[in-house]
C-alpha positions in Angstrom: -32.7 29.7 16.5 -35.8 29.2 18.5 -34.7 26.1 19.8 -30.8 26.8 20.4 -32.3 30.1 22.9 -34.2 27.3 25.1 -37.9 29.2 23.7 -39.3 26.0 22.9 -38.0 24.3 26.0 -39.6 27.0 28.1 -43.0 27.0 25.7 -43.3 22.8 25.7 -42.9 23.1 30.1 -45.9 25.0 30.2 -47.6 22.9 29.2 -49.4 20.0 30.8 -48.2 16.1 30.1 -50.9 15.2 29.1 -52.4 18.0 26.8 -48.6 17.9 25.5 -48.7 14.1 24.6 -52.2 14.8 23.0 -51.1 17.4 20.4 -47.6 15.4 19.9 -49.1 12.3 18.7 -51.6 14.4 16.3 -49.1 16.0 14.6 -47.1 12.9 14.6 -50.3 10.6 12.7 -50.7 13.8 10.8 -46.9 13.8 9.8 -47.5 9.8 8.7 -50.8 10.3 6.9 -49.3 12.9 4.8 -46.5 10.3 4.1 -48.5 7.2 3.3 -50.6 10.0 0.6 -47.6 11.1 -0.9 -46.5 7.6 -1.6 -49.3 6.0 -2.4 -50.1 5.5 -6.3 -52.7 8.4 -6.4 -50.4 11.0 -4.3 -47.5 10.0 -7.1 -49.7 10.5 -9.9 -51.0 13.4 -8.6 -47.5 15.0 -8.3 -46.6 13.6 -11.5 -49.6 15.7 -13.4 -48.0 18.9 -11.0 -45.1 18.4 -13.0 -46.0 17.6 -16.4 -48.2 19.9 -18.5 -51.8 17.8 -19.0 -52.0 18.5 -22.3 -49.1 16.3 -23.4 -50.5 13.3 -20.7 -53.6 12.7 -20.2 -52.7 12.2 -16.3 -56.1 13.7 -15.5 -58.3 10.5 -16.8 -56.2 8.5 -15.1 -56.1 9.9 -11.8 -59.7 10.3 -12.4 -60.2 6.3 -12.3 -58.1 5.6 -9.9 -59.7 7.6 -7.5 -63.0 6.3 -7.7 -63.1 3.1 -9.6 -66.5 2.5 -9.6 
């Protein structure tokens, strides 16, 4: 919606090229860092204990190791 009625457009022309580029490529390492946690072995386990109820996997421990091994 915002975008088919050009408000975005308008919004993103205000602003300056290089203040523009600035805020694009931290949202765009943001967008990536979020991706490489959510597939990494932690991110998984920690969606896997989201899902699962802790008492019937001890998902906790585990996570609990792999996060700081030593």
């Amino acid at each position: 919606m915002l975008n088919k009625s050009g408000f975005i457009d308008a919004v993103c022309s205000q602003i300056p090229e290089e203040e523009y580029n600035f805020i694009f490529d931290g949202i765009t390492e943001s967008i990536e860092s979020i991706y490489k946690y959510k597939n990494s072995v932690v991110g998984m386990l920690e969606a896997i204990s989201m899902s699962y109820d802790s008492s019937s996997m001890d998902l906790d421990a585990i996570f609990s190791k792999i996060s700081d091994p030593g």
